[in-house]
MARGU-266369 format. One record per residue (C-alpha): residue number from 1; x, y, z. Coordinates in steps of 0.5 Angstrom, whole numbers. Example, Ala and Ser with C-alpha at 12.3 -4.5 7.8 and 13.67 -1.06 7.14 Angstrom:
R  1  25  -9  16
R  2  27  -2  14
This chain:
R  1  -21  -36  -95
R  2  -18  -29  -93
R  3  -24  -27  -89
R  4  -23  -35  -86
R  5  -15  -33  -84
R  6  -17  -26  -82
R  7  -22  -29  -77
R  8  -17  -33  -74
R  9  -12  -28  -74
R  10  -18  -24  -70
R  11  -19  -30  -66
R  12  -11  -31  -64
R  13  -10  -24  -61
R  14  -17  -24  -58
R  15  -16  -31  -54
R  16  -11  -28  -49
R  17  -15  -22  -47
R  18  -21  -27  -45
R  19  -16  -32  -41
R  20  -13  -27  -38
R  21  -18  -25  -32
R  22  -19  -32  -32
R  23  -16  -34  -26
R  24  -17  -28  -21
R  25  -19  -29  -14
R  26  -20  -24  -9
R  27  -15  -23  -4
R  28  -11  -19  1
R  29  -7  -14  -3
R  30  -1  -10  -1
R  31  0  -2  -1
R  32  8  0  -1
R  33  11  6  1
R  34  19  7  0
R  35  21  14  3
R  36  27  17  2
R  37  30  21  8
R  38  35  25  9
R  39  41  21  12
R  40  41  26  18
R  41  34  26  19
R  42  34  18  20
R  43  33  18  27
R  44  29  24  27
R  45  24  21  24
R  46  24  13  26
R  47  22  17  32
R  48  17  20  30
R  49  14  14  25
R  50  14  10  33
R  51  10  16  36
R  52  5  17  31
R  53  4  12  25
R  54  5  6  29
R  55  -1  8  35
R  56  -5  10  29
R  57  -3  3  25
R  58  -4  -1  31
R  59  -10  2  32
R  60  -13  1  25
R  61  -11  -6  26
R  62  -14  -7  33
R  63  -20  -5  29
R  64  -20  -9  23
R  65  -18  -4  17
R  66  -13  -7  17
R  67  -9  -13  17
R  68  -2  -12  17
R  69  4  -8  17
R  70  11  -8  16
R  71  17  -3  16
R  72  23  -4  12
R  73  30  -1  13
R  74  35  0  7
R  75  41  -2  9
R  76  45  1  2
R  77  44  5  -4
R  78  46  5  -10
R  79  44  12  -11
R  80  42  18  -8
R  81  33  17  -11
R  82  33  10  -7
R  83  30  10  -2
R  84  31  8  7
R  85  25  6  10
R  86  19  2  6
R  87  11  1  10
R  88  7  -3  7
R  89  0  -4  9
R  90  -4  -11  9
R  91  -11  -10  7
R  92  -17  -15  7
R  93  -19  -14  0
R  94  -18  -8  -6
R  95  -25  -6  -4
R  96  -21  -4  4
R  97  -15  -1  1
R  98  -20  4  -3
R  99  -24  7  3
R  100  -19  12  5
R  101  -25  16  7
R  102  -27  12  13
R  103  -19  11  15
R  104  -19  19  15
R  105  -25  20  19
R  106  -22  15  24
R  107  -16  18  25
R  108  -19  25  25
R  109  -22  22  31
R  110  -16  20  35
R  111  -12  26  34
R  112  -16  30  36
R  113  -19  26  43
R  114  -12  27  44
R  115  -10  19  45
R  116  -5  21  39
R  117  0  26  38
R  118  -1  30  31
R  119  4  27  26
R  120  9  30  24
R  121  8  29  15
């Protein structure tokens, strides 16, 4: 009778790990980045997130790496640790955002044909 509980114990505390991979389905999946900016530098770097970061997004989209891209703006703090500006990145599938070295070389590529200015971070 015990080893009968101590199966059916077992079998409680394993039935959730098996469930819980059951319904996965592929999709897209975001990458989000919150930046904290010094409040006197906002401009400063709004400006240099649209000379830089939105022709390589935009490029990275036009491709098809990606499939979106958004920018948030924090309009309060509850701390001096929050963040100002989020950019999330909409990839295809998990298997898109893990191939970083393919993206580098791309960008590398465009920088140095000069259609891109260096960024700034």
């Amino acid at each position: 009778m015990k080893s009968f509980c101590r199966l059916v114990a077992f079998l409680l505390l394993l039935a959730p790990a098996v469930l819980a991979q059951e319904h996965y389905t592929e999709g897209p999946i975001w990458r989000v980045s919150l930046i904290r900016v010094n409040p006197t530098k906002m401009d400063a770097y709004l400006t240099s997130l649209r000379q830089s970061s939105k022709p390589f997004l935009e490029e990275q989209k036009r491709q098809g790496t990606i499939v979106d891209y958004k920018y948030f703006l924090k309009e309060t703090k509850n701390s001096p640790q929050d963040w100002d500006v989020c950019l999330a990145i909409e990839y295809k599938n998990h298997a898109a955002m893990s191939d970083q070295s393919t993206l580098e070389s791309v960008r590398g590529d465009i920088i140095v044909a000069g259609s891109l200015p260096r960024p700034l971070f």
